[in-house]
C-alpha positions in Angstrom: 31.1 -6.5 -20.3 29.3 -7.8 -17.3 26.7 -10.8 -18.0 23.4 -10.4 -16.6 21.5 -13.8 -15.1 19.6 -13.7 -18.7 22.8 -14.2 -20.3 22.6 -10.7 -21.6 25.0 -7.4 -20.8 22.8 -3.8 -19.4 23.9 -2.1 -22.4 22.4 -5.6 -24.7 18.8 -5.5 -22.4 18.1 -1.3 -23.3 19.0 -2.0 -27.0 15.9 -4.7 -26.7 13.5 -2.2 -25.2 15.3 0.6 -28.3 14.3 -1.9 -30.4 11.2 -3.8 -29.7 9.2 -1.1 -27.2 7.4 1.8 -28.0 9.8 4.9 -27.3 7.6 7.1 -24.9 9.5 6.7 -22.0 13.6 8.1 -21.6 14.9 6.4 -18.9 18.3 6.7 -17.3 20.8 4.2 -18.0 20.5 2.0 -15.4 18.8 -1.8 -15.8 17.6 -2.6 -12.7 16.9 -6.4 -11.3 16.1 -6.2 -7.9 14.7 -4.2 -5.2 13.9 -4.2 -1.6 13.2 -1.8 1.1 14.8 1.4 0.4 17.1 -0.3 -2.3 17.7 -1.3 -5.7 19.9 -3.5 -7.6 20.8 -3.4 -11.2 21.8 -6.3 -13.0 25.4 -6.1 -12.5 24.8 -6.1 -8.9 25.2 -2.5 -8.3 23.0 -1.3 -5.5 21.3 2.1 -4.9 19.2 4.3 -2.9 15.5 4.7 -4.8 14.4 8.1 -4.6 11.7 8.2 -6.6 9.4 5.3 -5.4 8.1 4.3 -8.8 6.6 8.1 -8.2 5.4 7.4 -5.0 4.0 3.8 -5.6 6.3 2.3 -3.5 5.5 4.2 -0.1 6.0 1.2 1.6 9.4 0.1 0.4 10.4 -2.5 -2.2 8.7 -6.3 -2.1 7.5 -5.8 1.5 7.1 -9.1 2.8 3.6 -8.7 3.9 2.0 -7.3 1.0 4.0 -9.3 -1.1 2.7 -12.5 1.2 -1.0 -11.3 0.8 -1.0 -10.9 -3.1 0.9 -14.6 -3.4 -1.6 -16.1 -0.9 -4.2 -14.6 -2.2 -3.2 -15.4 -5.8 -2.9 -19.0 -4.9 -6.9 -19.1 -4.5 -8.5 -16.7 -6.4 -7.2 -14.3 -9.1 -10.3 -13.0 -11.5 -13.9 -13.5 -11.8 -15.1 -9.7 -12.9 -17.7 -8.3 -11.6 -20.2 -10.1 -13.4 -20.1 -12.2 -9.9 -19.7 -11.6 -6.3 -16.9 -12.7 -4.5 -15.1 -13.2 -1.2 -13.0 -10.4 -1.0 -14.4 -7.2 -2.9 -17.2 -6.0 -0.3 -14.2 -7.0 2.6 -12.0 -4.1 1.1 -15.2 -1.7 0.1 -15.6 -2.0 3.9 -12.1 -1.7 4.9 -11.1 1.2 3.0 -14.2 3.3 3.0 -13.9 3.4 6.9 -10.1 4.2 6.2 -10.8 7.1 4.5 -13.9 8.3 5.8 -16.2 8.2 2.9 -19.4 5.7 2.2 -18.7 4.3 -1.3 -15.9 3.2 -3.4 -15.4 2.4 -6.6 -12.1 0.0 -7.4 -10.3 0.3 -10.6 -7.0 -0.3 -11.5 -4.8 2.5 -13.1 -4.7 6.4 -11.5 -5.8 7.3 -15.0 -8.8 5.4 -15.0 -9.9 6.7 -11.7 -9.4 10.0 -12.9 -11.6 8.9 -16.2 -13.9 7.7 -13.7 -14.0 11.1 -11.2 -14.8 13.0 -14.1 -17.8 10.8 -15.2 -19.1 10.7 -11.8 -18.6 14.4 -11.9 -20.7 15.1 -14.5 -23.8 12.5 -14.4 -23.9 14.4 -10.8 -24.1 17.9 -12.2 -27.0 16.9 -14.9 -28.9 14.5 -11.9 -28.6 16.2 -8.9 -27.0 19.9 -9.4 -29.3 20.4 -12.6 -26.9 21.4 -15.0 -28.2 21.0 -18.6 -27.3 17.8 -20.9 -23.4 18.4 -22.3 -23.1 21.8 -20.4 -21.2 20.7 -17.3 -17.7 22.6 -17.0 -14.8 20.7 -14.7 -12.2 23.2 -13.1 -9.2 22.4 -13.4 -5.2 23.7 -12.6 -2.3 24.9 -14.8 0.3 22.7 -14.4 -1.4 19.9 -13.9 -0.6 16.2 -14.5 -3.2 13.8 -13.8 -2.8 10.9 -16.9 -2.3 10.7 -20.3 -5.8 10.0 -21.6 -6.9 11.8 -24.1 -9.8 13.0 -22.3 -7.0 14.0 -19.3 -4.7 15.3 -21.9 -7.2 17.7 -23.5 -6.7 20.2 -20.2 -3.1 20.0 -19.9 -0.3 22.5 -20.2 2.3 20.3 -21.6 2.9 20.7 -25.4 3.8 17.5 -25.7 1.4 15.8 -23.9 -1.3 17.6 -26.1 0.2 18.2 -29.9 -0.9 15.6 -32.2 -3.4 13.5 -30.1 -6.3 15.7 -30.6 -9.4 16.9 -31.4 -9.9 17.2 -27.8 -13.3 16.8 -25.4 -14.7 19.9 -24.5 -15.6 20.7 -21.1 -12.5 21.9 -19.2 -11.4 25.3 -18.1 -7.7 25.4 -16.5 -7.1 28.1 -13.7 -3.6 29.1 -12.2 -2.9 26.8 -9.2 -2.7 28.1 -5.6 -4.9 31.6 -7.1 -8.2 31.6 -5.1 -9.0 34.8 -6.9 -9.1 32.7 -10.3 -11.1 29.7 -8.9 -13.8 32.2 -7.3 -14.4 34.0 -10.8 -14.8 30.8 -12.3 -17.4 29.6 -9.5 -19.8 32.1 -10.7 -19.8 30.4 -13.7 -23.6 28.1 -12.5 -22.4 25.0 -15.4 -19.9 24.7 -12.8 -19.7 20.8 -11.7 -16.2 19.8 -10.2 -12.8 21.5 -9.2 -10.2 18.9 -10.0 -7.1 19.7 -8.2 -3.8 18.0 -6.8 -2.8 19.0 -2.9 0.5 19.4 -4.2 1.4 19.7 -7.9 3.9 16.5 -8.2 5.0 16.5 -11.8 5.0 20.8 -11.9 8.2 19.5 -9.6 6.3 19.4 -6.3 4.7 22.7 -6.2 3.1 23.7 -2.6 0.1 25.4 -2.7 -0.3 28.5 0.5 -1.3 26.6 3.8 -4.7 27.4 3.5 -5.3 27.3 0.0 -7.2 23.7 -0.4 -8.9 24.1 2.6 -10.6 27.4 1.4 -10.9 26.4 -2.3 -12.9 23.4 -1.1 -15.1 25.8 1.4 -16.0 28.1 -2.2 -16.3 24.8 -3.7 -19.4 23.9 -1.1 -21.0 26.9 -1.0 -21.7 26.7 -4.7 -22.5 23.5 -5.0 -19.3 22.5 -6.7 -17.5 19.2 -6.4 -14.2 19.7 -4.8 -12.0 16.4 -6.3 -9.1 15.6 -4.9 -6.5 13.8 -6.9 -4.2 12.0 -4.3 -2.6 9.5 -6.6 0.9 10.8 -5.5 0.1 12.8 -2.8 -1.7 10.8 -0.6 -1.3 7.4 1.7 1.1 9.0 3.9 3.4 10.4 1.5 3.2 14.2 2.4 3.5 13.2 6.3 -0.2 12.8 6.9 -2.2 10.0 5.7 -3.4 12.8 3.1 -2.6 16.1 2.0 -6.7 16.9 2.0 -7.8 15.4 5.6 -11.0 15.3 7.0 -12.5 12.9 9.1 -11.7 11.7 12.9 -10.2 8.2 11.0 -7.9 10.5 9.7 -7.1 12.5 13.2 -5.6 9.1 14.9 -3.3 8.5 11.9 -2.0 11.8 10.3 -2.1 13.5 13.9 -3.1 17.2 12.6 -5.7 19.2 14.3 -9.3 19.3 13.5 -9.6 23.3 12.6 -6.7 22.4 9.4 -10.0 19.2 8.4 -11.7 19.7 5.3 -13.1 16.6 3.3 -12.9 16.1 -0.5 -16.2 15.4 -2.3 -14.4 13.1 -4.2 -10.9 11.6 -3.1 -9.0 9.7 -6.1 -6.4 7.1 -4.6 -3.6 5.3 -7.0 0.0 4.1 -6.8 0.4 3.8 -3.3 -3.0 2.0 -2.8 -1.4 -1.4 -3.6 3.0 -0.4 -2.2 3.9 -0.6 -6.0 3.5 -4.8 -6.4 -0.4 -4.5 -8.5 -1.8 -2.2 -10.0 -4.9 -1.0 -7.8 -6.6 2.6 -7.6 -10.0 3.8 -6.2 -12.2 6.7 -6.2 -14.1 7.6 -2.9 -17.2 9.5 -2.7 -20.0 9.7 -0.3 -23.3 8.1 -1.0 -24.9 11.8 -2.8 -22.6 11.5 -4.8 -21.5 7.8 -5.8 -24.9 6.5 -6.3 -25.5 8.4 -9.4 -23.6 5.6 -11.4 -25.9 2.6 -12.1 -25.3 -1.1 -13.0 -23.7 -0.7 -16.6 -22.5 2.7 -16.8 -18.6 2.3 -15.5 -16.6 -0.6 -14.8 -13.4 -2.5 -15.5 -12.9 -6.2 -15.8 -9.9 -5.9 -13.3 -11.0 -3.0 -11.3 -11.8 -4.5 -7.3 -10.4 -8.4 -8.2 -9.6 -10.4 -5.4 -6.0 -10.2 -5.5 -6.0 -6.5 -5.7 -8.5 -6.1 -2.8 -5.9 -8.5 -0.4 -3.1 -6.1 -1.6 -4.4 -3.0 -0.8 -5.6 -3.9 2.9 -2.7 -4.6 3.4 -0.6 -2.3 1.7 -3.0 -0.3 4.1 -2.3 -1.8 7.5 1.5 -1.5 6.7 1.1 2.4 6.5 -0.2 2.2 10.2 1.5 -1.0 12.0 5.2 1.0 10.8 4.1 4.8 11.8 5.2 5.4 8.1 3.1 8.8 8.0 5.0 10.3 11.4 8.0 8.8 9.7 7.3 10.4 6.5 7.0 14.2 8.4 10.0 14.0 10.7 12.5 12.9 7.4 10.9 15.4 5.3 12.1 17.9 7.8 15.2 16.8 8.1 15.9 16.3 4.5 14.8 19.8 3.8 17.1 21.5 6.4 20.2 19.7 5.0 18.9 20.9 1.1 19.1 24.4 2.8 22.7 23.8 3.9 24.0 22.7 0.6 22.2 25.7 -1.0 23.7 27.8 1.0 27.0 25.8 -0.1 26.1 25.2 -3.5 25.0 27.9 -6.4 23.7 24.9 -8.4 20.6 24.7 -6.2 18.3 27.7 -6.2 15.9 26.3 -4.0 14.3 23.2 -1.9 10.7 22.8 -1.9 8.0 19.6 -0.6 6.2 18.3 2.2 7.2 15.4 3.9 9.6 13.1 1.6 7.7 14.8 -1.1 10.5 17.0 -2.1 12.4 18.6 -4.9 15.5 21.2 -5.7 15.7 23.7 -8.3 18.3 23.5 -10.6 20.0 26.9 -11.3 19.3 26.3 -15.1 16.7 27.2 -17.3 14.2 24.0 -18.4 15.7 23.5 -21.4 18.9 23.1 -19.6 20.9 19.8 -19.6 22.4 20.3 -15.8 19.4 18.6 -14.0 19.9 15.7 -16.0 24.0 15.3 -15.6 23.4 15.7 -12.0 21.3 12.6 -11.5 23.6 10.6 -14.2 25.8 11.4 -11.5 23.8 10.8 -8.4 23.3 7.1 -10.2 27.3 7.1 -10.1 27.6 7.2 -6.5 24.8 5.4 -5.6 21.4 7.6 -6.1 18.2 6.9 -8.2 16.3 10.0 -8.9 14.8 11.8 -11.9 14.5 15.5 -13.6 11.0 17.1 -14.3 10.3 19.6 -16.3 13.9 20.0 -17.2 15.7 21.6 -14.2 14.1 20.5 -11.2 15.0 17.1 -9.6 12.3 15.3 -7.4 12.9 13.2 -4.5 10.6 10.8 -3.0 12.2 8.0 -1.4 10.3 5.2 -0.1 8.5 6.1 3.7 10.4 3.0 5.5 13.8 4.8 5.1 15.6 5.2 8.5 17.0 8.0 9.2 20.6 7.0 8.9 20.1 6.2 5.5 18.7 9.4 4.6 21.8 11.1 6.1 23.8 8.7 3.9 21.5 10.1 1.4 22.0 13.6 1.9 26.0 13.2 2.1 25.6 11.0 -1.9 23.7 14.0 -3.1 25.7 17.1 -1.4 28.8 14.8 -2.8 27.4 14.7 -6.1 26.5 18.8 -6.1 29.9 20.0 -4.3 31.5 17.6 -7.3 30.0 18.2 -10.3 31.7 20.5 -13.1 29.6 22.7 -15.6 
């Protein structure tokens, strides 16, 4: 048995989190002690590739030196006064990242959840103030398939059993549609109670379902025309993950960094930001709306004792400038490319992988197995064998998201662990 630096073997530190931690997580088997860049270390030394980026938290690679400079100088000064007082560095990021995104108003919290929580609040109060929906009737639109938290409000419109048995009664107030189904969302726009369409650009968790090319862009034109929020919930999606700085672009701040034309533009209503907001070292998420909309909250009715704290405003500027200063978004669409051409090959190699799907190093293959199957799972035992951290959803498809920084080199050396591991592996 190897001895970690605690004094304690791998197999002695997952018996302590058995034992002592609440068992809502199943992780693979690997204790891991270290990371930077594209890599990981477990406690025995081991390295790997991450390809799963904390789920897209860490865009911007393990510990980056920058971000993790801003949050220790920053932390050095000033860590917490609430928002029961001004200070220095809240109104510096409300500046910054509302003119990053395009949009006039922020409001900082902490989790992706909570900005969700917060979305649909904002949602609402906006139907029964300015959209004059009647008191409790408002209806929020949402998709099948869908994974945006695990609050029991967020819960109450999901599609996984497990998610939902046992934690209810459930809020009312949510109707779920098929994704990528215009025909569906249109129906349900007739419906006048109608106050927000809460949808993600690419369904991450589903196992990184891609809506048709044109599909948010419309839904958010039906969306306008009957005066319904269109929300877009970029938690995973967005700060340069899918190749552009979002998957829902629509402002000129947003033509100099993600590079698309203007006739693809459309602009959320409301654009909920998480993970990647802070390059997975603090917790920091945001939701941005413009001033028609934002202004509905008043002093009292949301906040969070964390949510916009000095340290977390220095991280996400510059978890922010990083994103630009290292092309990571241009980066991001030319790997994703390349990835997905080699998945091809190995399909075509392989009858293990049905398919490849994803948008820039948003991507995932489908395991020739049915969800209940065990062969997604093996495979990524395996892939942690020879060197390769990634993770099964919804039992036979395996995402992979490595951090934006990767070269690519490495993500050749990537592909070649992971056609290895396929070509290998015995049923």
């Amino acid at each position: 048995m190897t001895m970690t630096h605690s004094g304690k073997t791998a197999e002695e530190l997952m018996s302590l989190e058995d034992k002592y931690g609440a068992h809502n997580y199943h992780p693979l088997p690997v204790v891991l002690d270290r990371g930077e860049g594209v890599f990981l270390w477990d406690v025995n030394g081991k390295r790997y590739y991450d390809f799963l980026s904390a789920y897209s938290a860490v865009n911007q690679g393990h510990c980056h030196p920058r971000i993790i400079g801003a949050m220790t100088a920053q932390a050095g000064k000033l860590t917490l006064t609430s928002r029961a007082f001004y200070n220095n560095m809240l109104g510096v990021y409300e500046k910054f990242v509302t003119g990053y995104f395009g949009y006039d108003k922020v409001l900082p919290m902490n989790t992706g959840a909570e900005a969700v929580e917060t979305a649909i609040k904002i949602c609402r109060k906006w139907a029964y103030e300015k959209k004059g929906v009647a008191e409790d009737q408002a209806v929020i639109v949402v998709c099948k398939q869908n994974f945006h938290g695990r609050t029991t409000t967020i819960v109450s419109f999901s599609s996984d059993d497990d998610s939902r048995k046992n934690f209810g009664p459930f809020p009312s107030g949510f109707v779920a549609i098929p994704y990528n189904d215009l025909s569906s969302l249109e129906k349900m726009l007739e419906n006048p109670n109608v106050a927000g369409f809460l949808v993600e650009p690419i369904q991450g968790e589903a196992g990184v379902n891609v809506p048709a090319e044109d599909y948010l862009r419309q839904a958010a034109s039906m969306c306008k025309a009957k005066k319904v929020l269109f929300i877009a919930d970029e938690i995973q999606t967005g700060i340069a993950r899918t190749g552009s700085l979002l998957a829902t672009c629509g402002n000129c701040s947003c033509e100099k960094k993600c590079e698309r034309q203007p006739s693809t533009y459309f602009k959320a209503d409301m654009l909920i930001l998480g993970k990647a907001l802070a390059g997975g070292v603090y917790p920091v998420s945001a939701v941005l709306a413009d001033d028609e909309v934002m202004m509905v909250i008043k002093p009292g009715q949301h906040g969070s004792t964390f949510g916009g704290n000095p340290v977390a405003c220095a991280v996400a500027i510059e978890s922010l400038n990083v994103v630009n200063d290292e092309s990571l978004i241009k980066n991001a669409r030319e790997l994703g490319k390349v990835f997905r051409s080699e998945m091809e090959k190995l399909i075509a190699e392989s009858p293990l992988i049905k398919l490849v799907r994803g948008k820039g190093l948003l991507n995932a293959i489908v395991i020739n197995d049915t969800p209940e199957g065990k062969t997604a799972w093996n495979l990524c035992l395996k892939l942690a064998e020879n060197g390769l951290l990634a993770k099964p959803t919804h039992g036979n498809i395996i995402r992979f998201a490595p951090p934006l920084v990767m070269t690519e080199e490495q993500l050749m050396d990537c592909v070649s662990i992971i056609r290895k591991t396929v070509l290998e592996y015995k049923v």
